[in-house]
C-alpha positions in Angstrom: -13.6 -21.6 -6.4 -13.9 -18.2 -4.6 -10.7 -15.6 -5.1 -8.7 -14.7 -2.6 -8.6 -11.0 -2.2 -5.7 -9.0 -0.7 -6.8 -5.7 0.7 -4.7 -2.2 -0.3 -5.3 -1.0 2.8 -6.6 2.6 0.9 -9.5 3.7 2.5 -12.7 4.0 0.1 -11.0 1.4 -2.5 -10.6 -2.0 -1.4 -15.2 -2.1 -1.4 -14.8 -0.8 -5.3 -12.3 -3.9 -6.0 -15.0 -6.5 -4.3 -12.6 -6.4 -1.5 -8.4 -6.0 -3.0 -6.5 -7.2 -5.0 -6.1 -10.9 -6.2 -4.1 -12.5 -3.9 -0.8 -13.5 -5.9 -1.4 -11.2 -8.7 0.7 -8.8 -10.1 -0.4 -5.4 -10.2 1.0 -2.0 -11.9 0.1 1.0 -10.5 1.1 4.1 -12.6 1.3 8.0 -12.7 3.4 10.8 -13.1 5.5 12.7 -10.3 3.8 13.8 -7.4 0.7 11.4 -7.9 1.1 9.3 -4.9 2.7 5.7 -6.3 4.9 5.6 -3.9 2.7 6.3 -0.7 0.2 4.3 -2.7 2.5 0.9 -2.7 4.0 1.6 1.2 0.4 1.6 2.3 0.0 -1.7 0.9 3.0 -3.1 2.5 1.6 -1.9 5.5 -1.9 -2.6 5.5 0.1 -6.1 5.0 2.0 -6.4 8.2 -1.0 -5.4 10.2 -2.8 -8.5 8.9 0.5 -10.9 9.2 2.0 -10.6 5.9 5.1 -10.0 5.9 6.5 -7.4 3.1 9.3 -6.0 0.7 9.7 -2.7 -1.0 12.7 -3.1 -3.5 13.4 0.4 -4.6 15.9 1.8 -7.6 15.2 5.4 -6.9 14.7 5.9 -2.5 17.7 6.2 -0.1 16.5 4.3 2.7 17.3 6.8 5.6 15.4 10.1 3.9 12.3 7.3 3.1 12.2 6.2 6.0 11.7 9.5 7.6 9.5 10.5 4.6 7.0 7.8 5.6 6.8 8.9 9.4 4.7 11.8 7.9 2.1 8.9 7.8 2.4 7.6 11.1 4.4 4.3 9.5 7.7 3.8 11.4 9.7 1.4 9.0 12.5 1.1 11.2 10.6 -0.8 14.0 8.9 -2.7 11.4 12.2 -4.3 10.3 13.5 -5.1 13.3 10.6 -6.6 14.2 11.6 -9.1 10.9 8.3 -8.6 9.0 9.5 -5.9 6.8 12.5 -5.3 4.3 13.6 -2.7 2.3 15.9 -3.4 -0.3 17.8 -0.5 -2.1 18.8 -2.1 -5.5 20.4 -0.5 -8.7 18.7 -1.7 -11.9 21.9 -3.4 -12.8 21.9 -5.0 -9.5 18.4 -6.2 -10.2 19.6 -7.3 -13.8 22.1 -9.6 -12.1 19.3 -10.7 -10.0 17.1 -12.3 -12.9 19.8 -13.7 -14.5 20.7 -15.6 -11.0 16.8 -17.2 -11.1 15.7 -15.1 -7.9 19.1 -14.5 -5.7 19.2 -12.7 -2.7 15.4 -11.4 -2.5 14.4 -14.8 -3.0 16.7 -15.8 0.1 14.9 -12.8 2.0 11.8 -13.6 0.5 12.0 -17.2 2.2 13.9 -15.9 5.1 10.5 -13.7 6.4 8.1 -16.1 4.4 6.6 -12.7 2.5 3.3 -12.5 1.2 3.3 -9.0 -0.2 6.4 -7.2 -2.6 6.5 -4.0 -4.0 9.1 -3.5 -7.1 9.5 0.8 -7.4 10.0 1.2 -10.2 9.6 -0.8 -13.2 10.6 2.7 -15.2 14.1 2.8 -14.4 14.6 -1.2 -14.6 13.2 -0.9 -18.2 15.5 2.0 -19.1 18.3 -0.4 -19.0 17.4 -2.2 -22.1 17.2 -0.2 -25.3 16.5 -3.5 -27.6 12.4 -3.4 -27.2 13.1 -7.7 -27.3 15.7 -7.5 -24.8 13.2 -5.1 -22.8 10.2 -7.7 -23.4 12.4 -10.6 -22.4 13.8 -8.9 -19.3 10.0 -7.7 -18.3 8.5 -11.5 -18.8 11.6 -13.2 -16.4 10.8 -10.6 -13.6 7.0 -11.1 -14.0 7.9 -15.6 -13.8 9.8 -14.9 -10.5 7.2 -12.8 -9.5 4.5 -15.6 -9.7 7.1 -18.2 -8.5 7.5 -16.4 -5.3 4.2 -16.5 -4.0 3.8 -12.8 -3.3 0.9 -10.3 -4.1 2.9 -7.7 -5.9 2.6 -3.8 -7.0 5.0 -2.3 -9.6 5.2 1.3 -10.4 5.5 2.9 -13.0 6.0 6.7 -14.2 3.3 7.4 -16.2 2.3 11.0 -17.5 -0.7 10.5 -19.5 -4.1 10.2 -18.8 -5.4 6.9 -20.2 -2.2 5.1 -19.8 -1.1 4.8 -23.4 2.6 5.1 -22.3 2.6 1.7 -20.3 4.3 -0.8 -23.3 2.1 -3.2 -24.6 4.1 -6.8 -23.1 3.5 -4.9 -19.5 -0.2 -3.9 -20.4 -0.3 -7.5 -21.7 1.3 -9.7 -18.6 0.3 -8.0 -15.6 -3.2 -8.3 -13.6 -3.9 -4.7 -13.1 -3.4 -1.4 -13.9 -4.4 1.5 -11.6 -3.5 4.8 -13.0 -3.1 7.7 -10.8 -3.2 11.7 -11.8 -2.0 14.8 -10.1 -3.6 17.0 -13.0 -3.4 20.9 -13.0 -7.0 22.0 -14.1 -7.9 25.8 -14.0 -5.0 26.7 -12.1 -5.6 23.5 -9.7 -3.9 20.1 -9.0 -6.6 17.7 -8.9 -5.5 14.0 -7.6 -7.3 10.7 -8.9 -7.3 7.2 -8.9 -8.6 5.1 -11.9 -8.7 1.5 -12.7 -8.2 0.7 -16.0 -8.3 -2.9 -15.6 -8.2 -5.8 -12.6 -8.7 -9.7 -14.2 -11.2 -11.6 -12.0 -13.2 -8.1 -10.9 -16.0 -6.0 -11.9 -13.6 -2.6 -11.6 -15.5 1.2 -11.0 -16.4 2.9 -14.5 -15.5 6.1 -13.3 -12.5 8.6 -12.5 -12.5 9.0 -8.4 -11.2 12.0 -6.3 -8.4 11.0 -4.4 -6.4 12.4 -1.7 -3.0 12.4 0.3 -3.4 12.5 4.6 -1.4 11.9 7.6 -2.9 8.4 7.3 -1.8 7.9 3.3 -3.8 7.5 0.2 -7.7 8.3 0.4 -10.4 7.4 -2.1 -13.7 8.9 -1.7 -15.9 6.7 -3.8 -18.8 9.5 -4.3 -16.8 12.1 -5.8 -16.4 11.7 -9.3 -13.5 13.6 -11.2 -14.0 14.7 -14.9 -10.9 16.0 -16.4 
């Protein structure tokens, strides 16, 4: 049986992943500040609603109004997209989301069904992990988001703040449970930030061997599959 892919919408990528993601999979896609995660996972949402899947970006750390202006800069108007009932954005504490798991799904899961979504973004899974100080607790609390995750249907992205360079930070249960893991740098090199985009590892694809220039535009996150980065 063929897979399903689920394009990112980034251009220069989707080609190098035999053409997205896996559709229903559950992706992580990590860096440190400034690298692009968050752009990275709107564009997906988007690319999203322009092919008829409806989306939604739950968010610990963004206050909707300044994102929503934030993401104008890339020509995405997020207010029109939720009226339009395709899109919802979802401004969540960690506790909040806590309360969620416990209640098997809640409210996003009403939303969820509500706009049949096909595509969710979680931003981040850093601060929903700092709740739990127990590394058992954390495990346990990682596994039940990842089960609701799969029982909703949805192609999803999780973020993750990430400073290193080979992902070492990300725990091992995440590492472990998810279907990707994209890393992405914003590295200072001889007096230089230098942007990248690697793929450490995508189940079900032949993923790129190599380190690949990256870039941020009016348009979002660019790859350009011919320009190797060596850090």
């Amino acid at each position: 049986m063929a897979i399903v892919r689920v394009p990112t919408g980034v251009p220069g990528l989707d080609p190098l992943l035999q053409g997205g993601l896996v559709r229903n999979s559950i992706n992580l896609v990590a860096g440190g500040a400034g690298s692009g995660k968050t752009i990275f996972a709107m564009q997906f949402i988007v690319e999203g609603l322009k092919k008829g899947e409806p989306g939604i970006y739950i968010t610990f750390e963004e206050k909707k109004k300044k994102f929503y202006e934030e993401m104008l800069e890339f020509g995405w108007d997020l207010k029109k997209l939720e009226k339009e009932g395709n899109f919802a954005f979802l401004e969540y504490t960690p506790e909040q989301v806590k309360n969620i798991l416990m209640e098997g799904g809640g409210i996003v899961e009403s939303i969820i069904e509500k706009i049949d979504a096909r595509r969710i973004v979680i931003d981040s899974i850093t601060s929903f992990s700092l709740l739990y100080e127990d590394e058992l607790e954390k495990k346990e609390a990682d596994l039940m988001l990842f089960e609701l995750i799969d029982k909703w249907n949805c192609t999803a992205i999780l973020t993750s703040q990430d400073e290193s360079r080979d992902g070492h930070t990300i725990s091992a249960a995440i590492e472990f449970e998810v279907d990707s893991i994209t890393m992405l740098y914003h590295v200072k090199q001889k007096g230089e930030r230098i942007r990248a985009l690697e793929v450490l590892k995508m189940r079900g694809t032949k993923i790129p061997s190599k380190t690949l220039a990256l870039d941020i535009t009016t348009k979002g996150v660019v790859i350009d599959p011919k320009s190797v980065v060596n850090f």
